[in-house]
C-alpha positions as CSV (number, residue, x, y, z in Angstrom):
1,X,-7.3,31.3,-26.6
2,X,-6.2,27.8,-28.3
3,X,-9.4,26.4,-30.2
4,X,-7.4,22.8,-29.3
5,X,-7.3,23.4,-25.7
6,X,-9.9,22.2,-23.6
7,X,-8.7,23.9,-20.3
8,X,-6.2,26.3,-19.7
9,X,-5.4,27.9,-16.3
10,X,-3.3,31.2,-16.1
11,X,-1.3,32.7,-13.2
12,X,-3.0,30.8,-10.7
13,X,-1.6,31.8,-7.1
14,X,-3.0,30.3,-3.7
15,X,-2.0,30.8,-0.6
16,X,-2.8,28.9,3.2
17,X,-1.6,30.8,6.4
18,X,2.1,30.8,6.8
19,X,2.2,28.9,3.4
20,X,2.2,29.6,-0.8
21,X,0.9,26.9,-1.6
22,X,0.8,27.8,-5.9
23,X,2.4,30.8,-7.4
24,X,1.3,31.8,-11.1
25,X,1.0,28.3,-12.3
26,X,0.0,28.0,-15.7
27,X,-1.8,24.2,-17.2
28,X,-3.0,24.0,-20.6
29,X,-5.1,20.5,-21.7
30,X,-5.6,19.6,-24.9
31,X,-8.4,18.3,-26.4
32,X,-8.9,14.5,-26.1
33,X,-5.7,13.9,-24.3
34,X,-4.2,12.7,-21.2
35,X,-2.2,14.8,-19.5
36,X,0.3,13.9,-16.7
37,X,0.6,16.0,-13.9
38,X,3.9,15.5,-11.8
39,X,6.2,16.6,-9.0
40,X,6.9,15.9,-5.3
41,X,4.6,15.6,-2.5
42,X,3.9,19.2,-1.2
43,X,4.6,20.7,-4.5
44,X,1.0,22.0,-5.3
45,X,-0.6,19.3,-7.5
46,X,-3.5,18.7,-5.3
47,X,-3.9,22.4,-4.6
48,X,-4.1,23.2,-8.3
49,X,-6.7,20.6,-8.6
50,X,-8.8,21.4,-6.1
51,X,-8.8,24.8,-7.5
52,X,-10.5,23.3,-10.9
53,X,-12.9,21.2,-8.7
54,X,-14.4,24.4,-7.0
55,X,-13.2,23.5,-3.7
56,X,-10.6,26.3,-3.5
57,X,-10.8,29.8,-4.6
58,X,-7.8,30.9,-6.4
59,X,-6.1,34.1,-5.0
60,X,-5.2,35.4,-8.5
61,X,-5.8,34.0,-11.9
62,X,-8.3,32.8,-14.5
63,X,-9.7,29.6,-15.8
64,X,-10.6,29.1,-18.7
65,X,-12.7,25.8,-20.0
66,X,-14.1,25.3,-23.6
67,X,-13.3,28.9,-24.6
68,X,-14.7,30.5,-22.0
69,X,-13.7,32.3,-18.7
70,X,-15.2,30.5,-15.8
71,X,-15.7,30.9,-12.0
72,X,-15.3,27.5,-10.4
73,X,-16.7,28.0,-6.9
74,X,-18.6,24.6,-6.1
75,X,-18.1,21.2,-6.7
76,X,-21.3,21.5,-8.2
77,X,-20.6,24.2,-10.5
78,X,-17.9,22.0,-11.7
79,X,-19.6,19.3,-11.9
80,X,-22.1,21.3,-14.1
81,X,-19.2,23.0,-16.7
82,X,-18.1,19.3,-17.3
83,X,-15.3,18.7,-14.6
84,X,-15.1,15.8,-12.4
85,X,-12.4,14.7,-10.1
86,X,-11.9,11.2,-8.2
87,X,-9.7,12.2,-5.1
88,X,-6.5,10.4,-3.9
89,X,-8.6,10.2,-0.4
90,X,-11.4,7.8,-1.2
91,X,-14.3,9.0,0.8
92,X,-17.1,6.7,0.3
93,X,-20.6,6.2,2.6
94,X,-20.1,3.0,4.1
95,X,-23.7,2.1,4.8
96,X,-24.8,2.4,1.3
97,X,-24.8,0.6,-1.6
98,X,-22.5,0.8,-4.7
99,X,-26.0,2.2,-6.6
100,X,-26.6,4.8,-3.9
101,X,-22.6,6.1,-3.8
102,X,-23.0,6.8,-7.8
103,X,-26.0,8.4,-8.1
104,X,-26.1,10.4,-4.6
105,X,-27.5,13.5,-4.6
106,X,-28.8,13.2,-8.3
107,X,-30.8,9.9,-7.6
108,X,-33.7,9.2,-10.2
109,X,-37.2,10.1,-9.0
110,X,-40.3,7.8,-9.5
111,X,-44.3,9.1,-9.2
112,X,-44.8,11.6,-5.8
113,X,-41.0,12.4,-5.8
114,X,-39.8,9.0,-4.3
115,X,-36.1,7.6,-5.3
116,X,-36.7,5.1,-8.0
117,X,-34.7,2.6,-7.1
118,X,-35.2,0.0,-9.8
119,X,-34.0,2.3,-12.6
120,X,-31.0,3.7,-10.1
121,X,-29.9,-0.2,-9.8
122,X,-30.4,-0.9,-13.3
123,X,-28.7,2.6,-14.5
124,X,-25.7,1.4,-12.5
125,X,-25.7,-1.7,-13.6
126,X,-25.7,-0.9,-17.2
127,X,-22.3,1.4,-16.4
128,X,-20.5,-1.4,-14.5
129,X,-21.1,-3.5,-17.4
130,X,-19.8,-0.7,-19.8
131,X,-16.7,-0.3,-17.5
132,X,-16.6,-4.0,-16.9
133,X,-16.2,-3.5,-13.4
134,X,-17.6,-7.3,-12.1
135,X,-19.8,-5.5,-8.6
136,X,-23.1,-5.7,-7.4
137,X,-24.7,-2.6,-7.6
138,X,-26.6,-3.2,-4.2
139,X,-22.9,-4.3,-2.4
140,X,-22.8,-2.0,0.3
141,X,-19.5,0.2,0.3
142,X,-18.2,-1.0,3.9
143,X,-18.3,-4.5,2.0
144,X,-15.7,-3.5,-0.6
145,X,-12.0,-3.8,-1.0
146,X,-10.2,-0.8,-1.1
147,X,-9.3,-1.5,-4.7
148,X,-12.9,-1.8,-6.0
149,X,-14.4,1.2,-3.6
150,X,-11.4,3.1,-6.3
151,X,-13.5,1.1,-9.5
152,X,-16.7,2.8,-8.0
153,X,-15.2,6.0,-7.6
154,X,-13.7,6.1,-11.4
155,X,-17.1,4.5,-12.2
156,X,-18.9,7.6,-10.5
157,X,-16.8,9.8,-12.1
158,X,-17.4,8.8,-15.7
159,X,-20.8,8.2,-15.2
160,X,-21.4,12.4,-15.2
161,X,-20.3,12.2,-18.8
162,X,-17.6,15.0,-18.0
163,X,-15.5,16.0,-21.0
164,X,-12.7,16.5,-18.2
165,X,-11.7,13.8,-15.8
166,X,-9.2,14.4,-13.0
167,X,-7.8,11.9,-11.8
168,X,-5.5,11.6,-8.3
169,X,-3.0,8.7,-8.1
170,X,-5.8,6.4,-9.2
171,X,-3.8,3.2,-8.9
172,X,-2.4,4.1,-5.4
173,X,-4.4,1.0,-4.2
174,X,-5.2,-1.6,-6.7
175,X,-3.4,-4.4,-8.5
176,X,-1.5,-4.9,-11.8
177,X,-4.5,-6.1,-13.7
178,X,-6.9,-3.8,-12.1
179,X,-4.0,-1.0,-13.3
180,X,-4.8,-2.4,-17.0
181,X,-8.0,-2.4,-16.5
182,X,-8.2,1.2,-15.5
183,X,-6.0,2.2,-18.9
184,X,-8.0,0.2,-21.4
185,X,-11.0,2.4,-19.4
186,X,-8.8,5.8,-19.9
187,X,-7.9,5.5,-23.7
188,X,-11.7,4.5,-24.1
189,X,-12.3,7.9,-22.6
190,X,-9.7,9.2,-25.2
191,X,-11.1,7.4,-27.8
192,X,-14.2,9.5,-26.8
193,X,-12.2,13.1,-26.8
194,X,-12.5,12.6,-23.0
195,X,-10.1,14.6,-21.5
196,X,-7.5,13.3,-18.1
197,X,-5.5,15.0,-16.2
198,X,-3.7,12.1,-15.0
199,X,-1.8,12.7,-10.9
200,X,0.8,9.4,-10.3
201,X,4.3,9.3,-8.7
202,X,5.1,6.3,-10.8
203,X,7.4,7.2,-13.7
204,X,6.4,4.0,-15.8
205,X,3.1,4.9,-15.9
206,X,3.3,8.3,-17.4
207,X,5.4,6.9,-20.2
208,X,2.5,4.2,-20.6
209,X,-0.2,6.2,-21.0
210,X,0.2,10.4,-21.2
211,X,0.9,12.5,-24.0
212,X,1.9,15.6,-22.5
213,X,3.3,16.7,-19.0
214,X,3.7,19.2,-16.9
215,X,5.7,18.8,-13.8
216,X,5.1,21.1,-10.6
217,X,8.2,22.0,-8.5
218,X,7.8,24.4,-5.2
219,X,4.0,25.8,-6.1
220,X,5.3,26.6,-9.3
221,X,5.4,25.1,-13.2
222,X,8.4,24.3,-14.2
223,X,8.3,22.1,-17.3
224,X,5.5,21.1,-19.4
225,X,5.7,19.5,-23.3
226,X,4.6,16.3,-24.8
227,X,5.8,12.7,-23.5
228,X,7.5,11.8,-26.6
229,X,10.2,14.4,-25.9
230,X,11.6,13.9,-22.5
231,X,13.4,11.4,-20.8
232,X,12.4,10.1,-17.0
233,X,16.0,11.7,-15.9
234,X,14.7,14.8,-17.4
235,X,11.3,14.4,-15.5
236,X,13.2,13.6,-11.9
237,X,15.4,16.3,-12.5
238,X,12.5,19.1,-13.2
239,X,10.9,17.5,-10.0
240,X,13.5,17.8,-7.6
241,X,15.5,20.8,-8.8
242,X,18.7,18.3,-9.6
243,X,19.8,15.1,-11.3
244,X,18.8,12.0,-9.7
245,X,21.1,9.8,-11.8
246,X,22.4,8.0,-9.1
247,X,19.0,7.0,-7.6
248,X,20.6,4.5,-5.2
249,X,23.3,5.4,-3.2
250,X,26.8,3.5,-3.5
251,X,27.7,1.3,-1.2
252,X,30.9,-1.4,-0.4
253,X,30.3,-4.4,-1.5
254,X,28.8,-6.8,1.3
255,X,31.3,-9.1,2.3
256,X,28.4,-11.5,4.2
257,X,31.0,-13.2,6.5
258,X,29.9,-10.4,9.1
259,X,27.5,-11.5,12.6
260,X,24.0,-13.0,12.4
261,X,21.5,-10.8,14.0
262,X,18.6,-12.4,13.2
263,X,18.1,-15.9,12.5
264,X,14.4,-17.1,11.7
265,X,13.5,-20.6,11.5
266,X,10.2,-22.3,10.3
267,X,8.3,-19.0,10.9
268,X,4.2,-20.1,10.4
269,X,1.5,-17.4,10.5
270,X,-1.3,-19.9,9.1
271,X,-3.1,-19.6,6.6
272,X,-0.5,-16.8,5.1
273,X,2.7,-17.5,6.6
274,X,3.6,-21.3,5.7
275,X,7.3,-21.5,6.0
276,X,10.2,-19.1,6.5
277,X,13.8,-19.3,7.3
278,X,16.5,-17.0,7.1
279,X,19.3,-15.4,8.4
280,X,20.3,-11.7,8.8
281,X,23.5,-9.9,8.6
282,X,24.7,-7.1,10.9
283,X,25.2,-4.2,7.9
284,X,23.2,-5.9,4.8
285,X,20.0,-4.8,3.3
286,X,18.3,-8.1,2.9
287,X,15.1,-7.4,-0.1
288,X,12.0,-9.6,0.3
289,X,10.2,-9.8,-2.9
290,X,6.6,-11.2,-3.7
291,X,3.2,-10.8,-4.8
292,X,0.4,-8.5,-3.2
293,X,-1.2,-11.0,-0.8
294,X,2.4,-13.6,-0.6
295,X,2.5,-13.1,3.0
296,X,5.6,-10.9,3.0
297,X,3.9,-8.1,5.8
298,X,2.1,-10.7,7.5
299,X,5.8,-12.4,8.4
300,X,7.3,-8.8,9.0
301,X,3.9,-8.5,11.2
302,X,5.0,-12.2,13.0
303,X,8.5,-11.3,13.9
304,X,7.7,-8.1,15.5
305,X,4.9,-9.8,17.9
306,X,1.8,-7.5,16.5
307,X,0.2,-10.9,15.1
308,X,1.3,-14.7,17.0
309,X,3.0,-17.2,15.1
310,X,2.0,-20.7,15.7
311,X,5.8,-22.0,15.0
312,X,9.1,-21.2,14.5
313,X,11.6,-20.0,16.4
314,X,13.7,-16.7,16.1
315,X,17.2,-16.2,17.5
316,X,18.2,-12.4,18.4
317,X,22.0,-11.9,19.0
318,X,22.9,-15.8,19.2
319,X,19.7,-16.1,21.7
320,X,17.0,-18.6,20.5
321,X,13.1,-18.2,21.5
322,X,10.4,-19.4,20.4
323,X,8.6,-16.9,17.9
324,X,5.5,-16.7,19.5
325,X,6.6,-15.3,22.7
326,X,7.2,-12.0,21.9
327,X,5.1,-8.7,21.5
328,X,5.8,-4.7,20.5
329,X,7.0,-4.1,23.2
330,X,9.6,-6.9,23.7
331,X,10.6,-6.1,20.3
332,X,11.5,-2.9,20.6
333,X,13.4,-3.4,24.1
334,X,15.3,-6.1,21.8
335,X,16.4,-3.3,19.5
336,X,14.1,-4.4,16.9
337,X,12.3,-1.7,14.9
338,X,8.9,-1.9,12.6
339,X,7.9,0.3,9.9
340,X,3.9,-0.3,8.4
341,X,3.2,-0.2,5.4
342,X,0.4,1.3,6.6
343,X,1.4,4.7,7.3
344,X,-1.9,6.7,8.2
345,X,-3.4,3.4,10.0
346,X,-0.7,2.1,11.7
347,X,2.2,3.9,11.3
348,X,1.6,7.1,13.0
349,X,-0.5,9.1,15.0
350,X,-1.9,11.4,13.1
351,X,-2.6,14.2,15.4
352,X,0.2,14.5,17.5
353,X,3.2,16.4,16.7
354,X,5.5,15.5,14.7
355,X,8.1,15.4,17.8
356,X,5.8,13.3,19.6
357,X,6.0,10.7,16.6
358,X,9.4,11.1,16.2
359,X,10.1,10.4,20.2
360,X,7.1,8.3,20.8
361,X,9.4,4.6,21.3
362,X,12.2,6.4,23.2
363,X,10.6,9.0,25.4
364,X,13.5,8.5,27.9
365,X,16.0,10.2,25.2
366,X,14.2,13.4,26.0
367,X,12.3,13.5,30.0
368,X,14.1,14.2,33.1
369,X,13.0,12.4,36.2
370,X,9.8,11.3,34.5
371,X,8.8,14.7,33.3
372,X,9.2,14.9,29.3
373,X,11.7,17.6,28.8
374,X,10.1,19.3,25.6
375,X,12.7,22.1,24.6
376,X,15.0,18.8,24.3
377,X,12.2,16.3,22.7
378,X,12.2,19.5,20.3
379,X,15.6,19.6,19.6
380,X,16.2,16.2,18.6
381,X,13.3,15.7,16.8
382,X,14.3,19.1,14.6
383,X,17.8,17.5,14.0
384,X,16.6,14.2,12.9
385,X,13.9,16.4,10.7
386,X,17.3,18.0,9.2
387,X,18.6,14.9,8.8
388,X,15.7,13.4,6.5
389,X,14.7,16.7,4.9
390,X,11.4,17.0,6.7
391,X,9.9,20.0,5.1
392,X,7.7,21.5,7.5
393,X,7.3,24.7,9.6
394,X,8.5,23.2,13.3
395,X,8.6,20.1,15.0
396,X,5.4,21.1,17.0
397,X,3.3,20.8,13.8
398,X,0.8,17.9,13.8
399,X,2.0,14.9,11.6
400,X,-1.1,15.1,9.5
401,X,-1.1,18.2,8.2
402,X,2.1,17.1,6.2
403,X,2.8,15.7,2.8
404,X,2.7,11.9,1.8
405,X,6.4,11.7,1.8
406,X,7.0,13.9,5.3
407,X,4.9,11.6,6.9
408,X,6.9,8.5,5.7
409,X,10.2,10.6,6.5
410,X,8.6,11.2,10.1
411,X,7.8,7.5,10.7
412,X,12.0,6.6,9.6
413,X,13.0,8.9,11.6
414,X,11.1,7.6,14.5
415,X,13.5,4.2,13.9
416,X,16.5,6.5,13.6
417,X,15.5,7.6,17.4
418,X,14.9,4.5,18.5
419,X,18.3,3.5,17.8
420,X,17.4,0.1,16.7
421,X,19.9,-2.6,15.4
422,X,17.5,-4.3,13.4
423,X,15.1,-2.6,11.0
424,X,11.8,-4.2,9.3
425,X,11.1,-1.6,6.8
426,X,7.7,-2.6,4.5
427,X,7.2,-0.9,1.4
428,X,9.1,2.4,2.9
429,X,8.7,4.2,-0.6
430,X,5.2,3.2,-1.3
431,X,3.0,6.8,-2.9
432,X,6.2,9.2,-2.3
433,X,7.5,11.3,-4.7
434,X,10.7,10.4,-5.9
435,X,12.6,13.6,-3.6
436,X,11.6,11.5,-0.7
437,X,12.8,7.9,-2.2
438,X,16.3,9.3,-2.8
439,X,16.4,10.4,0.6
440,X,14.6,7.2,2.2
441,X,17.6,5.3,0.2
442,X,20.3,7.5,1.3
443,X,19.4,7.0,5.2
444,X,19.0,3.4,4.5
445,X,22.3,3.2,3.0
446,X,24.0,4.9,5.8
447,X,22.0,2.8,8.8
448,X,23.2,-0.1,6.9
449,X,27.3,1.4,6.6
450,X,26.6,1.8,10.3
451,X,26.0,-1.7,10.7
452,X,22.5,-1.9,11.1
453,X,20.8,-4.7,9.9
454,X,17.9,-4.4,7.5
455,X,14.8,-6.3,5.9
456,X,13.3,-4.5,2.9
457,X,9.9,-5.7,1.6
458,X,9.0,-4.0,-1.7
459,X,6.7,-4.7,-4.3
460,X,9.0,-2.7,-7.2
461,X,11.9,-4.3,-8.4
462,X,14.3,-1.6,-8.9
463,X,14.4,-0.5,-5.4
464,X,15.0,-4.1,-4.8
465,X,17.2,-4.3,-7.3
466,X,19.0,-1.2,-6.1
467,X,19.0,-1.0,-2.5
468,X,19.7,-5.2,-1.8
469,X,22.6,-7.2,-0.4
470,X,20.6,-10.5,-0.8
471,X,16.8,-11.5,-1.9
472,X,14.2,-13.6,-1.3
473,X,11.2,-14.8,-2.9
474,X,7.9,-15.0,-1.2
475,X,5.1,-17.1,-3.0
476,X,1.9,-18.5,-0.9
477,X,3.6,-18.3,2.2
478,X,6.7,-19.7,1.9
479,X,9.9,-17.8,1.8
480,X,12.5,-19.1,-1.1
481,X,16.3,-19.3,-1.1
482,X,17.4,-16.3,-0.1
483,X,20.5,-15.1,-2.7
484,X,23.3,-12.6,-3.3
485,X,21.5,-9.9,-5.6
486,X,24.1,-10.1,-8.4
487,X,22.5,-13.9,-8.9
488,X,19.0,-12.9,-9.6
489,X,17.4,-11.3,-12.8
490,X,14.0,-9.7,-12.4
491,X,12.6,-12.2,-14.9
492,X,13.9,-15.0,-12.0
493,X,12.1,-13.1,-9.3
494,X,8.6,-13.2,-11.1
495,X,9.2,-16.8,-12.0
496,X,9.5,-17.9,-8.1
497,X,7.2,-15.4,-7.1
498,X,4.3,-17.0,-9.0
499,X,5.5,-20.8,-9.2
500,X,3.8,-23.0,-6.8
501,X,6.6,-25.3,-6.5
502,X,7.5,-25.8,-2.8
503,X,10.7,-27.4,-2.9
504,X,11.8,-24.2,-5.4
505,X,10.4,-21.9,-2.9
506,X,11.5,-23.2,0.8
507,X,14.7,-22.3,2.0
508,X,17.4,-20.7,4.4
């Protein structure tokens, strides 16, 4: 036993029917650290911690926290050794207030054994105001943003005064300066000789705020040592099992003198969507850059017919409508795919099969006289899971049992069925491991060689940067000057993307 280790778990093995899910993984924490926790989606990060929180029982292995050997089989014992945890899936209760979320089930008790409610509201208080987190403490949940129920949540989870916080892709959901927020919070918690096990896909932050790492690959650990001596190649590589130097696949240069396949012209969505105007080329990857909140997916959300423009008028193959005539439906008979950026919500059904995702906008590819055929709805959905590296066991499994980045692999490969010929893809890499980008980027790449044509919306530059024929900006609404990439510098983008100046921003 290592006097500076606060945790170290041995050999730990778990394993889910048909599925070994962790195989003699070893994690040692030090002291008053943070510790980074990486791999892909699916490679046993959330297993491992789940273990620590008492929600799994390991197979084989030991724990062992402050010195000691410990059986972790409750939340609450957990909760009790000094370990607390704020999940990836935020599961608040809607109908109470930000008070009654913290304290739950430990509540302070007045005369008779009634909930004293004063001191709950005030105790809460007095932590938001340590935190700096701006909420009412009688704000009911349901009221929240998804961004502040996460403050609550890390707000909850400090307030036990655990000497070991987990913590699972904390800013999957909120914004740059909340994600500044939350690290000024984290190194206050250092400061403290708090210990976090910190859970992100994003490389920049483990380099911004972790001192040591240990990367998962397969239910297995691979790599662990202190940030200071690796690289991010050297991370991605230990990840995936290979180098990912060449993150985004080469492509010929885009000639733009090839067929418009989309034109849009004075889109308006009010009060998001003011102004946009562009044109789309059959084989280019055309990036659309912005600010959370810019109006970038509620244009994407315009042009497919989910919500009604009020103007503008879109021209499909050299034939002009107006914009507010269409629907899904139209869309897709127009050869016009969609892909959410709201995956769980929107993007999928959950519980049906992954071949009934996969074939669910082309069920013709795969019925005979009306009647689905599903031997051949398997088949081509187990081809187009070869394709995109779907890891799971068949195409019969149900498309929430899967992985972040499977999902997001099932919902492209829905578009690669469809056969469209224009592709709105919004934030396709958003909270997937970086396995799953390389292979998003790869199939992009190709459906662009074959001459489809493509809108990316993405909030991180590189992929932009990467993946992009030509850019736009948009800021408040209105869509800028759209640009070959090789004319635009990341420091331009930001510029544009928070200028309010409309005659810089509107454009075809």
């Amino acid at each position: 036993m290592d006097d500076n280790m606060i945790l170290e778990m041995e050999n730990i093995s778990k394993s889910f029917p048909g599925v070994n899910a962790l195989s003699n993984v070893n994690l040692a924490v030090r002291r008053g650290t943070i510790h980074a926790l990486m791999g892909e989606n699916g490679a046993g990060k959330s297993t491992l911690m789940k273990i620590l929180d008492g929600l799994y029982p390991p197979d084989r292995g030991q724990i062992i926290f402050q010195g000691q050997t410990v059986t972790v089989d409750t939340t609450r014992t957990a909760l009790k050794l000094g370990i607390s945890m704020i999940h990836q899936e935020l599961s608040p209760i809607p109908h109470m207030s930000v008070a009654e979320n913290i304290f739950l089930g430990r509540e302070p008790l007045a005369r008779f054994g009634m909930i004293d409610k004063s001191k709950m509201e005030a105790d809460t208080r007095a932590l938001l105001e340590r935190l700096e987190i701006d909420l009412n403490p009688t704000t009911l949940m349901k009221e929240l943003s998804v961004a502040n129920t996460q403050m609550v949540e890390i707000a909850k989870a400090i307030s036990f005064d655990s000497s070991l916080i987990i913590m699972d892709e904390p800013t999957s959901a909120i914004t740059e300066r909340e994600v500044a927020h939350l690290f000024s919070l984290i190194r206050s918690l250092k400061a403290k000789n708090v210990s976090i096990i910190y859970i992100t896909h994003k490389m920049d932050e483990v380099f911004q705020i972790a001192d040591d790492v240990t990367v998962l690959r397969d239910g297995k650990s691979v790599s662990t040592g202190k940030i200071k001596d690796v690289t991010d190649s050297f991370l991605i590589s230990q990840m995936v099992g290979r180098s990912v130097d060449n993150l985004y696949p080469k492509r010929a240069p885009y000639a733009g003198e090839s067929e418009t396949m989309l034109e849009v012209k004075d889109l308006t969505l009010p009060p998001t969507v003011k102004s946009a105007t562009f044109k789309l080329k059959r084989g280019e990857v055309f990036g659309i850059a912005g600010l959370m909140g810019a109006g970038r997916t509620e244009m994407a959300r315009a042009i497919f017919g989910i919500d009604k423009p009020t103007s503008g008028t879109l021209t499909l193959k050299r034939e002009a409508m107006p914009a507010s005539g269409g629907n899904p439906a139209l869309r897709l008979l127009q050869g016009i795919g969609y892909l959410s950026e709201d995956r769980k919500s929107e993007g999928l059904a959950l519980r049906l099969s992954i071949a009934d995702n996969i074939t669910i906008t082309r069920y013709g590819a795969c019925s005979r006289f009306g009647w689905l055929d599903e031997a051949k709805q398997q088949s081509i959905s187990s081809a187009l899971m070869q394709t995109l590296d779907v890891r799971a066991k068949s195409s019969v499994q149900p498309v929430q049992t899967l992985s972040g980045g499977n999902q997001q692999k099932v919902a492209i490969a829905r578009l690669l069925h469809q056969k469209a010929d224009i592709l709105l893809l919004d934030e396709p890499t958003r909270g997937i491991d970086i396995g799953s980008k390389a292979t998003i980027y790869e199939t992009i790449a190709d459906l662009a060689n074959q001459g489809k044509a493509i809108i990316l919306i993405s909030s991180y530059l590189p992929e932009l940067f990467g993946m992009c024929d030509r850019l736009a900006v948009m800021t408040r609404g209105r869509l800028s000057i759209a640009r070959p990439i090789d004319e635009w510098t990341p420091e331009l983008v930001l510029e544009i993307a928070i200028n309010s100046d409309t005659d810089k921003t509107n454009g075809h």
